[in-house]
C-alpha positions as CSV (number, residue, x, y, z in Angstrom):
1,X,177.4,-0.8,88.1
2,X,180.7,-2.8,88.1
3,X,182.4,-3.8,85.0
4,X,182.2,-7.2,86.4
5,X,178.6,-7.2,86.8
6,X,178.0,-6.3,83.3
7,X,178.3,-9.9,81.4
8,X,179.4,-13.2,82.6
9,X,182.4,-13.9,80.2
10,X,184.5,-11.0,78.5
11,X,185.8,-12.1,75.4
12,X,189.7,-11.6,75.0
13,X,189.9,-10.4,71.6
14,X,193.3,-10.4,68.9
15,X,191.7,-8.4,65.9
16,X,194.7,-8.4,62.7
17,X,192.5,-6.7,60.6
18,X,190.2,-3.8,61.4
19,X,187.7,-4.3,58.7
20,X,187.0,-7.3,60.5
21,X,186.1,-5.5,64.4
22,X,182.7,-4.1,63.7
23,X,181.2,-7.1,62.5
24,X,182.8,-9.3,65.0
25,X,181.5,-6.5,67.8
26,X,178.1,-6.9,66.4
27,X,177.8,-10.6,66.9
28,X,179.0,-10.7,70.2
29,X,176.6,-7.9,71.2
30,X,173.5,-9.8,69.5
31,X,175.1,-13.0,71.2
32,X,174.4,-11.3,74.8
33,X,178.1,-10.6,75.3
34,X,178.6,-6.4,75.2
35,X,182.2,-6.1,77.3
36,X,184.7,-6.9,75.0
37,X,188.1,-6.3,75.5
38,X,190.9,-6.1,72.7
39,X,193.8,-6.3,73.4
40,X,197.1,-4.5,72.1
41,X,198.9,-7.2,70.5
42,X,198.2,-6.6,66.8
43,X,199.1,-3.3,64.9
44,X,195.4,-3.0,64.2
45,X,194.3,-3.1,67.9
46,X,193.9,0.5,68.4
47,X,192.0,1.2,65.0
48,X,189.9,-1.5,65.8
49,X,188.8,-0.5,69.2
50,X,188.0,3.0,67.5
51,X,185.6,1.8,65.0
52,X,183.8,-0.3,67.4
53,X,183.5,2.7,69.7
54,X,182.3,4.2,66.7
55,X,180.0,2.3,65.0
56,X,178.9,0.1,67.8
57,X,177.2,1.5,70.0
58,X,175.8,-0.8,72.9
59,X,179.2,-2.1,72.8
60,X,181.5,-1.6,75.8
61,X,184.8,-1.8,74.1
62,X,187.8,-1.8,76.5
63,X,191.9,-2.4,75.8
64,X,193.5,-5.8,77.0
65,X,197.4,-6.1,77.4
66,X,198.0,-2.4,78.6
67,X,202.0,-2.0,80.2
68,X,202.7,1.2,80.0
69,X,201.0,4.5,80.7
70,X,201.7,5.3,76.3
71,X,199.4,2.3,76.2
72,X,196.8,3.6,78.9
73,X,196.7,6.9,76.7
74,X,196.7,5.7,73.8
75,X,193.9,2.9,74.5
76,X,191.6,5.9,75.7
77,X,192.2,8.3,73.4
78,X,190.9,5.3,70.3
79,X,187.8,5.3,72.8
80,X,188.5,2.8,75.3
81,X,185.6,2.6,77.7
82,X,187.5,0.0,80.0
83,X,192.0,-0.7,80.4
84,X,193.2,-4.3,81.2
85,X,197.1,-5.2,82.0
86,X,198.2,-8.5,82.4
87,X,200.3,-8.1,85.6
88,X,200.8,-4.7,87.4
89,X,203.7,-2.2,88.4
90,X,203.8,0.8,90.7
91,X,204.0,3.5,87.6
92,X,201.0,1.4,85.7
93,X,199.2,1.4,88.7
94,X,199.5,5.3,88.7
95,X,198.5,5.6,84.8
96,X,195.8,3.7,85.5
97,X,193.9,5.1,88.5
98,X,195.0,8.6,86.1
99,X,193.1,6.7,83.3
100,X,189.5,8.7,83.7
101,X,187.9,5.0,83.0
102,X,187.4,1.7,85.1
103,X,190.4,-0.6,84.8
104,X,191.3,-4.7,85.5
105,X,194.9,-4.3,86.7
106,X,196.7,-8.3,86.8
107,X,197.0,-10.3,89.5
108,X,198.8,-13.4,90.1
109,X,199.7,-13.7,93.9
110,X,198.2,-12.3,96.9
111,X,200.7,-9.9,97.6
112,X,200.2,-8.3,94.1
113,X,196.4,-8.3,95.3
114,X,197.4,-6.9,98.6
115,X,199.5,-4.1,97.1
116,X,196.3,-2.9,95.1
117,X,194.5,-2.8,97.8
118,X,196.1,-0.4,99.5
119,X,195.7,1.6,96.6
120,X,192.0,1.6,97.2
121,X,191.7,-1.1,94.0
122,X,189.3,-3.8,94.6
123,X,188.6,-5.3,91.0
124,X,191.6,-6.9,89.4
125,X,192.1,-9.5,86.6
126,X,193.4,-13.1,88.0
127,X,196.1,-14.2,85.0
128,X,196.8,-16.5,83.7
129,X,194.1,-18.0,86.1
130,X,194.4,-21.8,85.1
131,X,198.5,-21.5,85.4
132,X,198.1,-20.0,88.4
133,X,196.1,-22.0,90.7
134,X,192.7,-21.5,89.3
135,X,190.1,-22.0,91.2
136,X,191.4,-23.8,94.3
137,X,193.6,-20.4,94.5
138,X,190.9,-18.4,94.5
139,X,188.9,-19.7,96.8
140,X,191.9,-19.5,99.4
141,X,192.1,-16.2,98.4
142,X,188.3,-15.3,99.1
143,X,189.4,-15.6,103.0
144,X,192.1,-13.3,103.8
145,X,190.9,-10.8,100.7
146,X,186.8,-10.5,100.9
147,X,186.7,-7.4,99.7
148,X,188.5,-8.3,96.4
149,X,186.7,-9.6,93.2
150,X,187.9,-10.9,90.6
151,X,188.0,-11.2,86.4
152,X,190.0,-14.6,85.9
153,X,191.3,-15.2,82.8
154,X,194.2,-17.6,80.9
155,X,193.1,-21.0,79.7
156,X,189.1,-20.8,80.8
157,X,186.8,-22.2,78.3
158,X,183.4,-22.9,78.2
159,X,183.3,-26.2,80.1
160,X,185.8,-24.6,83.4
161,X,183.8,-21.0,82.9
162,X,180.8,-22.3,85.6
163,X,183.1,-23.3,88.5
164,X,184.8,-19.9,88.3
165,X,181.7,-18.1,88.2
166,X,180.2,-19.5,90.8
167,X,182.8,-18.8,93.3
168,X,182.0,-15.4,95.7
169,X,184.5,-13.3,94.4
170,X,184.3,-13.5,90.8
171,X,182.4,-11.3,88.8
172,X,183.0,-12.5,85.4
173,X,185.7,-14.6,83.2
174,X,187.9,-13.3,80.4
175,X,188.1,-15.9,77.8
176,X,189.6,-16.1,73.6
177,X,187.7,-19.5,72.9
178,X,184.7,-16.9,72.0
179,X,186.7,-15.8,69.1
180,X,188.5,-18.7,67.6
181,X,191.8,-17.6,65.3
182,X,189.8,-19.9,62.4
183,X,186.5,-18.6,63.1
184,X,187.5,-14.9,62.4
185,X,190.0,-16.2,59.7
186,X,187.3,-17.6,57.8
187,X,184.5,-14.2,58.9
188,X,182.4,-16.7,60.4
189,X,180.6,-13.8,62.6
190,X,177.6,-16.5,62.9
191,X,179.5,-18.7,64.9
192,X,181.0,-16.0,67.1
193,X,177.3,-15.1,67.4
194,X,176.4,-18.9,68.8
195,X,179.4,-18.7,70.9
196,X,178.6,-15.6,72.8
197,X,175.0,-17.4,72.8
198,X,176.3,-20.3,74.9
199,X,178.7,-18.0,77.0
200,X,175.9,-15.2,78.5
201,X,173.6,-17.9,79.2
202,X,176.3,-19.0,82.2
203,X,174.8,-16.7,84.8
């Protein structure tokens, strides 16, 4: 099955502390939300990502913000399952498909969406999706590109989720407002629990 077929939303996660990634794992999971991606903006990313791989195990733990191919080995060797980038270049694209694991490479035009294709990539993430066009762009894309799906992500939220999601070629959303920076300040894993509640129930 598709990564994109796997849940309805994909919560973008920034983890500062790593104590704080299993638990916060756990309530997504129980919340209906398994694919969540971390990305590699915090020192703690990478440790993170290894204990959920760890200790979480019907968790599908990938690595957001990958730019390099240091990140792409570094993001599978702490047990990535999944690699996301937020835009793409010729030698990512080559650590990537060299990866051994699905990957989301970023998309903003049609061209960039184009140039994947021809690599044989049909799955890309749409960012920053609202900034972009958002869903107006993608349906015009849907026409010229049928073949191409989609993960759109950048400023979705609950209420804007449903019109992405019920366009042909998306397969899921990204989205942070799962994991508010308060919510995880304060360990609130309850509410990230009722979040991913209201989120899976999209589709």
């Amino acid at each position: 099955m598709s990564l994109l077929d796997l849940a309805p939303v994909v919560p973008v996660v920034v983890i500062d502390d790593a104590e704080a990634a299993v638990p916060l794992a756990r309530a997504l999971v129980a919340g209906g939300l398994p694919v969540i991606e971390v990305t590699l903006r915090t020192d703690a990313a990478l440790d993170a990502i290894r204990r959920i791989a760890d200790e979480v195990p019907d968790a599908v733990v990938g690595a957001g913000t990958i730019r390099s191919a240091s990140d792409v080995a570094a993001a599978v060797a702490a047990g990535s399952r999944f690699l996301v980038s937020p835009g793409t270049t010729p030698s990512l694209v080559d650590a990537l498909l060299d990866g051994g694991v699905p990957f989301l490479p970023g998309v903003a035009t049609a061209s960039e969406a184009m140039a994947l294709r021809e690599r044989g990539v049909t799955e890309m993430k749409f960012f920053p999706a609202e900034a972009a066009g958002g869903i107006p762009y993608l349906k015009a894309l849907s026409g010229p590109l049928p073949d191409v799906r989609f993960c759109p992500t950048g400023g979705i939220k609950l209420a804007t989720a449903p019109g992405y999601l019920a366009l042909p070629n998306v397969g899921c959303v990204g989205g942070t407002w799962l994991t508010p920076a308060d919510t995880l300040a304060a360990g609130d894993y309850a509410r990230v629990e009722k979040l991913a509640l209201e989120a899976s129930s999209l589709r």
